[in-house]
C-alpha positions in Angstrom: -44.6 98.2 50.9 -45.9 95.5 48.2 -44.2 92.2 48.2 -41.5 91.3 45.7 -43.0 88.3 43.8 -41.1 84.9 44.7 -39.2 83.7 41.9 -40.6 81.2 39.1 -39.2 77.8 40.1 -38.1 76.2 36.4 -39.5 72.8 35.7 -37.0 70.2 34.8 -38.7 67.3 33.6 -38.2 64.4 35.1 -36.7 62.7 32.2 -34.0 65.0 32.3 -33.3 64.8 36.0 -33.0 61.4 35.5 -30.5 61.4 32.7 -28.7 64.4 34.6 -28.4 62.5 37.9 -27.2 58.8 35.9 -24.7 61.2 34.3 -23.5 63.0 38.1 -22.9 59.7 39.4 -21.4 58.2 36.5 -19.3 61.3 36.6 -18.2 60.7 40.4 -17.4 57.3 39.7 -15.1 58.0 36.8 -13.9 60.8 38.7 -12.6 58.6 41.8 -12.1 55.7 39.0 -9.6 58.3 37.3 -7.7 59.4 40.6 -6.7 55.8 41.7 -5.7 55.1 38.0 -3.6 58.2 38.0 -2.0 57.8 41.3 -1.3 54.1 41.1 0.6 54.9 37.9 2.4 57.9 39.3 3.2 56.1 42.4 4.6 52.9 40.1 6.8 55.1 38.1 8.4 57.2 40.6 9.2 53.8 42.3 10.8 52.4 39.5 13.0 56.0 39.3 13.5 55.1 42.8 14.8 52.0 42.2 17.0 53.1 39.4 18.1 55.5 41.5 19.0 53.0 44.1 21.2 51.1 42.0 23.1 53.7 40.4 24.1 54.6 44.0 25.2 51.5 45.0 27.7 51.1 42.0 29.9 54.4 43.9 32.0 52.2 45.9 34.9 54.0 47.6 38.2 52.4 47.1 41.1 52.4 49.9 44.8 52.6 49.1 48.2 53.2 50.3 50.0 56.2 48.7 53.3 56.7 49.4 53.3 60.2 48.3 51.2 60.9 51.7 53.7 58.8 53.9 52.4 55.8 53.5 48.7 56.6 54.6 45.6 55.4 53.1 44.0 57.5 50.5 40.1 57.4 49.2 39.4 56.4 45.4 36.2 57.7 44.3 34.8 56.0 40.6 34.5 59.3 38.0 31.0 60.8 38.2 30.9 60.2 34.7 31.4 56.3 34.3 27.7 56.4 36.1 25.9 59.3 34.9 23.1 59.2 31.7 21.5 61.3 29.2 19.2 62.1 32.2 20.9 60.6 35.2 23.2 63.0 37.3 25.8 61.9 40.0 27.3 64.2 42.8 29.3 63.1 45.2 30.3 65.6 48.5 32.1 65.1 51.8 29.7 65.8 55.3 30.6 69.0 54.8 29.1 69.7 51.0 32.3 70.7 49.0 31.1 68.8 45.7 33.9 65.8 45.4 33.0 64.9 42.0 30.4 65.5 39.6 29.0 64.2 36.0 29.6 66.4 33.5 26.1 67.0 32.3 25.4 69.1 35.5 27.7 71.5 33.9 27.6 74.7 36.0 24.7 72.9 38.1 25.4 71.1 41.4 22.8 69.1 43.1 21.2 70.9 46.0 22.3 69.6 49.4 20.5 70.9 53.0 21.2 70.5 56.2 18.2 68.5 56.9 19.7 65.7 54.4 23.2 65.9 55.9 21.7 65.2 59.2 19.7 62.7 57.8 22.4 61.0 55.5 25.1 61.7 58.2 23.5 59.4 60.6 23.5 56.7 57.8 19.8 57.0 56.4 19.1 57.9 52.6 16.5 60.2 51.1 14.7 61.3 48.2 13.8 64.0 47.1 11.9 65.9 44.0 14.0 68.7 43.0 13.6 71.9 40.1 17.1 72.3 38.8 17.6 74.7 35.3 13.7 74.2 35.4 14.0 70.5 34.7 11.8 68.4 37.6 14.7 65.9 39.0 14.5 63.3 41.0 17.2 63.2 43.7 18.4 60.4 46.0 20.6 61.0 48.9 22.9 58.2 50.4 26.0 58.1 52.6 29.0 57.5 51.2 30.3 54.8 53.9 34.3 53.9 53.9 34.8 51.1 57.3 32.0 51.6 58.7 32.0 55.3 59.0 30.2 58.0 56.8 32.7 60.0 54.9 30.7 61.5 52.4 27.3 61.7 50.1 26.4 59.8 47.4 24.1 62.2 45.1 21.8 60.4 42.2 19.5 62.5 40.3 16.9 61.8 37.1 14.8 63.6 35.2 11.3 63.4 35.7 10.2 64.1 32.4 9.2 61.0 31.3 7.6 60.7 33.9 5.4 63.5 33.9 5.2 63.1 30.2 3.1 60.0 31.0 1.2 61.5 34.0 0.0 64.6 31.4 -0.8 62.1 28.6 -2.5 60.0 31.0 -4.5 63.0 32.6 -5.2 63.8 29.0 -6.6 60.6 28.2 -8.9 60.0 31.7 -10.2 63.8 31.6 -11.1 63.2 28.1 -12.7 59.5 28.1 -14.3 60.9 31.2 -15.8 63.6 29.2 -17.1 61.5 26.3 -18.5 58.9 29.0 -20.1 61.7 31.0 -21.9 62.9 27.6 -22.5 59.4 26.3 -24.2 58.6 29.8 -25.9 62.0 29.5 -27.9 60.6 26.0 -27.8 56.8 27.0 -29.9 58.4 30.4 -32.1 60.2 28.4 -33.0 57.3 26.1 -33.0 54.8 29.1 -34.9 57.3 31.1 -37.7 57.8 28.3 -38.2 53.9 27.6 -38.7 53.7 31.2 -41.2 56.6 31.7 -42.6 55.7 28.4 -45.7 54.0 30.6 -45.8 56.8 32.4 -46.5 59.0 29.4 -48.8 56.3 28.3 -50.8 57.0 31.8 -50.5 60.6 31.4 -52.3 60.7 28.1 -54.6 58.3 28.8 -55.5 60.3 31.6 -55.6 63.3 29.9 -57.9 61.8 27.0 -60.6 60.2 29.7 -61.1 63.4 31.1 -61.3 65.0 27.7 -63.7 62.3 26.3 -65.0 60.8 29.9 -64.3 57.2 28.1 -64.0 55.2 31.1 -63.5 52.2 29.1 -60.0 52.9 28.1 -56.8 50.9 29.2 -53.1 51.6 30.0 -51.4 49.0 28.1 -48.3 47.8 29.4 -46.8 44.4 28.7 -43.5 44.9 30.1 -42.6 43.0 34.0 -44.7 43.6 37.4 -41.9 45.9 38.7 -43.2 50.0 40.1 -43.9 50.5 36.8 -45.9 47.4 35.9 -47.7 47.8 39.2 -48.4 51.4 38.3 -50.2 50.9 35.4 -52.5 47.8 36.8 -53.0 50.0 39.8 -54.4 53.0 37.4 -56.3 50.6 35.5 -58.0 49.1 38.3 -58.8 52.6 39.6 -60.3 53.0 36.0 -62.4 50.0 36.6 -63.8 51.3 39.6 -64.0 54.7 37.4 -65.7 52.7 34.8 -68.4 51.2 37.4 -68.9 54.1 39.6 -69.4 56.5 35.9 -71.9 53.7 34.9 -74.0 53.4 37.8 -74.2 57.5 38.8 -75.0 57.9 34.4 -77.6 55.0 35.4 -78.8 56.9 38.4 -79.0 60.0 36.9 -80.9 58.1 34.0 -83.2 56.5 36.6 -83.8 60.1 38.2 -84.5 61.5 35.3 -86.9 58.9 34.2 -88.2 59.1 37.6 -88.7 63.2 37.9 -90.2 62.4 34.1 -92.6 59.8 35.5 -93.4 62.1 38.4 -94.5 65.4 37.1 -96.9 63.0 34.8 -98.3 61.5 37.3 -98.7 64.5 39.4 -100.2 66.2 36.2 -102.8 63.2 35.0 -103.6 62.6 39.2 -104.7 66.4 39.0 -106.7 65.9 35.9 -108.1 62.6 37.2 -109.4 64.1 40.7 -111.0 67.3 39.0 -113.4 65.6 37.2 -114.7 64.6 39.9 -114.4 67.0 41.8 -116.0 69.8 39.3 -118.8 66.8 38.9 -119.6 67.3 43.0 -118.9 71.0 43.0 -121.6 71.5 40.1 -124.2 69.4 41.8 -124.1 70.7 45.0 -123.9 74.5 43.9 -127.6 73.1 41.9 -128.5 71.7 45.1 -127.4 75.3 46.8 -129.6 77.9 44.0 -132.6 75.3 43.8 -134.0 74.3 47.4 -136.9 73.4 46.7 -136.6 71.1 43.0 -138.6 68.0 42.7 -137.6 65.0 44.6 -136.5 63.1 42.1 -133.9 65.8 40.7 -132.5 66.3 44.3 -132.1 62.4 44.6 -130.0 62.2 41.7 -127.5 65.0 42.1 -126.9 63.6 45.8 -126.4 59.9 43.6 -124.3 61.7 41.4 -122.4 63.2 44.0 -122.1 60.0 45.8 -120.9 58.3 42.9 -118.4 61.1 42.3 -117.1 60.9 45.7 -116.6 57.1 45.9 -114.5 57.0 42.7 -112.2 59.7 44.1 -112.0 57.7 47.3 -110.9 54.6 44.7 -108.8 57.2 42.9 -107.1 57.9 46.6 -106.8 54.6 47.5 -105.2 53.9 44.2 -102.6 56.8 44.2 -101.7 55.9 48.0 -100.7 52.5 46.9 -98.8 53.8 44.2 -96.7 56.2 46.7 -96.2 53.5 48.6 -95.0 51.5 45.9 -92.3 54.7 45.3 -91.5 54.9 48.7 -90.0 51.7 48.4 -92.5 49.6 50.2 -91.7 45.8 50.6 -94.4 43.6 51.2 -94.5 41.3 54.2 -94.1 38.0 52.7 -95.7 34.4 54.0 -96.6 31.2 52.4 -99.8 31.6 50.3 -102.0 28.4 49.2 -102.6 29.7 46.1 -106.3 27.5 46.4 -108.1 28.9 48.6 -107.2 32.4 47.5 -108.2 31.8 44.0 -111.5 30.3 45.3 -112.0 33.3 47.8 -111.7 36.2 45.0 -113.8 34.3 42.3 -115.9 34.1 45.4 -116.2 38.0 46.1 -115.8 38.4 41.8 -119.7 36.8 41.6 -121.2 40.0 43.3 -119.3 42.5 40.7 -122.1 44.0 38.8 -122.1 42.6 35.2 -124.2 40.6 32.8 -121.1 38.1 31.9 -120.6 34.2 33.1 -118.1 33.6 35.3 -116.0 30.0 35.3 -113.4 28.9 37.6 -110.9 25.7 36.8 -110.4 24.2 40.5 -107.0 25.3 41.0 -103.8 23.1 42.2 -103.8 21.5 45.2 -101.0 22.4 47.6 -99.3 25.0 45.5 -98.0 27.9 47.8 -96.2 30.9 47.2 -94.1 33.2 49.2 -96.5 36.1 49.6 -98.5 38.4 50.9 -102.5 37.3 50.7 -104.2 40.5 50.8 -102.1 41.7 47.8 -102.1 39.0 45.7 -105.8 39.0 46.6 -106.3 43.0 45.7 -104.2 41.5 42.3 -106.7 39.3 41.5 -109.4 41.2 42.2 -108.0 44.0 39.8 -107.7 41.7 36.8 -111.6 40.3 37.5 -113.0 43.5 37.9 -111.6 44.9 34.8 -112.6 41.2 32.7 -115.9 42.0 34.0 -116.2 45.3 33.5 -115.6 45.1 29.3 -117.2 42.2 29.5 -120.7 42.5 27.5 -123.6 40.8 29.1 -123.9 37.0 28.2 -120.0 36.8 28.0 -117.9 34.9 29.5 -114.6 35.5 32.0 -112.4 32.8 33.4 -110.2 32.1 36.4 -107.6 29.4 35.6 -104.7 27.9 37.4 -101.9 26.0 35.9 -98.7 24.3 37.6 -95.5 24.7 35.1 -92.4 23.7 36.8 -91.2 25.6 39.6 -94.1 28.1 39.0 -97.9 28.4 39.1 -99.6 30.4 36.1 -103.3 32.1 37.0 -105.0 33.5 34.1 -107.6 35.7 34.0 -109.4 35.4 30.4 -112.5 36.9 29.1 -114.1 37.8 25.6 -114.7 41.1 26.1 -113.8 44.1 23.8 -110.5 43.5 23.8 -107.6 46.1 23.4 -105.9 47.4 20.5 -102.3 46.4 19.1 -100.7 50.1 19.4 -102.5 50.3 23.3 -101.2 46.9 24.5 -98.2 47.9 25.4 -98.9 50.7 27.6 -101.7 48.8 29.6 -99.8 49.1 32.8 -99.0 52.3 32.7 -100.6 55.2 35.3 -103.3 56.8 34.3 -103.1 54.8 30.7 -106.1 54.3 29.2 -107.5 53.3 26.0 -110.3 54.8 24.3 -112.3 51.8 24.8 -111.3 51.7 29.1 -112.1 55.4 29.1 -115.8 55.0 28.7 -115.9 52.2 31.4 -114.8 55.3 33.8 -111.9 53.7 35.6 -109.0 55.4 37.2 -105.9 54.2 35.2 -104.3 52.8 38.2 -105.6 49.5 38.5 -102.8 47.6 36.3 -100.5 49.5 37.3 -100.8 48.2 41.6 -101.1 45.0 39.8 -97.8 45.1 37.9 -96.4 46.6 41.2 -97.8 43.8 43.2 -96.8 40.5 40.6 -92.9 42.2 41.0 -92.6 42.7 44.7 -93.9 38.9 44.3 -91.1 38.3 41.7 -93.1 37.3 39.3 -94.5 38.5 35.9 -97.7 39.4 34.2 -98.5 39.2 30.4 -101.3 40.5 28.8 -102.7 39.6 25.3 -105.0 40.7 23.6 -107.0 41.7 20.2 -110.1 44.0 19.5 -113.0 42.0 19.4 -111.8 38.6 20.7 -111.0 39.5 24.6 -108.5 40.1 26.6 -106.1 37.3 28.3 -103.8 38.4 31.6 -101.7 35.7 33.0 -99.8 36.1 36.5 -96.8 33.5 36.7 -95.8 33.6 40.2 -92.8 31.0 41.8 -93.7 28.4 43.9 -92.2 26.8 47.2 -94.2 23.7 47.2 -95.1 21.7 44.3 -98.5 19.9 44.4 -98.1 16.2 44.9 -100.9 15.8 42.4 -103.3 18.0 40.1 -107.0 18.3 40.4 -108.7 20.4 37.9 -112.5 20.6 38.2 -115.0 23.2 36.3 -117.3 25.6 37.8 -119.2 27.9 36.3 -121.7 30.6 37.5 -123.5 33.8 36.0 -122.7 37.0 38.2 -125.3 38.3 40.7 -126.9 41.2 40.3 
């Protein structure tokens, strides 16, 4: 048996529960408002019938006399009914026994009711009210002993009409039902205007809301410049979870970025390592496949495919060495970092840099005494080393290369100049790039690599590298590194040496 589906609950906004709820209570209020109003002023007015009641009562005062006609024995005068009666006041009087003494004429062929509950009552010298229907007129009737020395002899009946009285009571009723009304409508539309000026930030949120996730605009705001009560604190709260919004949005778009960049950078470096280590490769493959068909070739052909082959294989082991460094570098390597004289270093690679094989002269400006950098010395010198080697290598024979150190405030500047071939304005730029390499660098045979470890190596250092350059006037790279101990004095002194062969 397939379930009934469960009823659709209806949606009342909250706007209008809130106008229907300030108009409920409003209602209640006037409600209770309207029934002590009403029964305070029913209350007062019956009192004051009461009380006119009351008097008229009083006023019957029995009279005693002698009549002789009756042997001399006292006789009762009661006033005439009449003398105290109104338009809408009745009087009754009756003996305990209820035979009707005397009447006003207005009751006509009415008499006031009388019940034995009232005698009793009346007979033992109490008075009562009552509310009474007579000839369908509402009366109000007061019962009170008629009292001649000291004992009761008969009742004293005053009645009213009540029709002012309810007259008032209905117009009154008229007027609180229907100012009740009106208020609980006017309440009903001054709720729903209150209500919307209050949610109004809310509605502001709402959109906003809806708009960032339609537009992703982070940098949107709630603006509210009403007081720091919920709804104040609302809004700030939402737009400092927008803030966070803002930063988180910016830093996973600037991840992704950095990713993407990254997987960019990777599948070219992937592609130009493959390209880089088959040349080489195919270089030994050939060679020892001639090696393999010809065994017995001349000497002097056999010696140099095995060169060749050597050759090949020690610039793949570079190559290696190179790319290990690099994925080191992306692993997120940090370098172990001690204080580095920066003197004896630069005199140890310009040391090693004088066996390079090249034709050029090699200078070297003393560098500064005492300067020392936070480092680590077989990097910095691998750094060095990179930017002599290459000076060297485009270096023609009877150039010249030099090794200078400078101290410029709170850093140390080492330059590595030569006047070599020089690199060309559109290449500059992408010098320290992987496997970048001019046409110029690409007859030299290197890797690629080399500037790259060396740009890798000056910012785990936090420093910076510049290069300039122009074709035909050499090449200039300078390594600005920050000190932690300034040279008390500097001492600059000029050596210069050809390279051995």
């Amino acid at each position: 048996m397939s379930k009934l589906p469960a009823p659709r609950r209806i949606l009342v906004p909250i706007r209008a529960r809130l106008a229907i709820w300030y108009s409920l209570l409003l209602g209640l209020v006037l409600v209770l408002f309207s029934f002590l109003v009403y029964s305070t002023l029913t209350t007062n007015l019956l009192s004051e019938v009461d009380g006119s009641l009351q008097d008229r009562a009083a006023k019957v005062v029995p009279q005693r006399s002698f009549d002789p006609r009756f042997g001399g024995l006292p006789v009762i005068q009661i006033p005439r009914a009449d003398s105290l009666a109104g338009s809408d006041i009745f009087v009754q009087v009756t003996d305990m026994d209820g035979r009707i003494v005397t009447k006003s004429d207005n009751l006509g062929a009415y008499q006031l009711p009388l019940d034995e509950d009232v005698k009793n009552t009346v007979g033992q010298g109490g008075g009562e009210f009552q509310t009474v229907v007579l000839a369908n007129d509402r009366l109000r009737l007061y019962n009170t002993p008629l009292v001649v020395g000291h004992q009761v002899v008969g009742i004293v009946q005053v009645a009213r009409r009540l029709q002012s009285v309810d007259d008032t009571a209905n117009g009154l009723r008229l007027v609180l039902a229907v100012g009740s009304l009106l208020a609980i409508i006017a309440a009903l539309g001054l709720g729903w205007l209150t209500s919307g000026r209050a949610l109004r930030p809310l509605e502001r949120v709402s959109r906003t809301a809806e708009h960032i996730g339609a537009e992703r605009d982070f940098s949107q705001r709630v603006p509210y410049n009403g007081p720091p009560d919920e709804v104040g604190r609302l809004a700030a709260t939402f737009n400092g979870m927008l803030d966070q919004l803002q930063a988180a949005y910016a830093g996973a778009q600037e991840a992704a970025h950095q990713a993407q960049v990254a997987l960019t950078a990777q599948r070219r470096f992937v592609g130009d390592a493959s390209h880089e280590l088959r040349t080489p490769l195919t270089a030994i493959r050939g060679n020892a496949e001639f090696l393999q068909r010809i065994p017995n070739m001349a000497p002097e052909d056999r010696e140099q495919s095995i060169a060749e082959i050597v050759s090949q294989a020690q610039r793949m082991s570079r190559l290696v060495g190179d790319l290990l460094e690099l994925a080191r570098a992306d692993a997120g390597q940090r370098l172990r970092k001690d204080p580095v004289a920066i003197a004896p270093l630069v005199r140890e690679c310009y040391a090693e840099a004088r066996y390079l094989p090249g034709g050029c002269m090699l200078s070297l400006t003393e560098p500064v005494a005492q300067a020392t950098v936070q480092g680590d010395a077989d990097y910095l010198k691998q750094l060095l080393l990179i930017l002599l080697d290459n000076a060297i290598k485009y270096t023609p024979e009877g150039g010249r290369v030099e090794l200078t150190t400078a101290l410029r405030d709170d850093h140390v500047e080492i330059a590595v100049a030569d006047t070599g071939c020089g690199i060309d304005p559109a290449d500059l730029p992408h010098v320290f790039e992987r496997f970048y390499r001019a046409d110029r660098a690409r007859a030299a045979g290197g890797t690629g690599l080399g500037l790259s470890i060396a740009g890798w190596i000056v910012a785990e250092h936090g420093g910076q590298i510049r290069a300039q350059s122009a074709p035909g006037a050499g090449s200039t790279f300078t390594i600005v590194l920050p000190v932690v101990a300034v040279p008390a004095a500097a001492e600059e002194r000029q050596e210069v040496q050809p390279l051995a062969r």
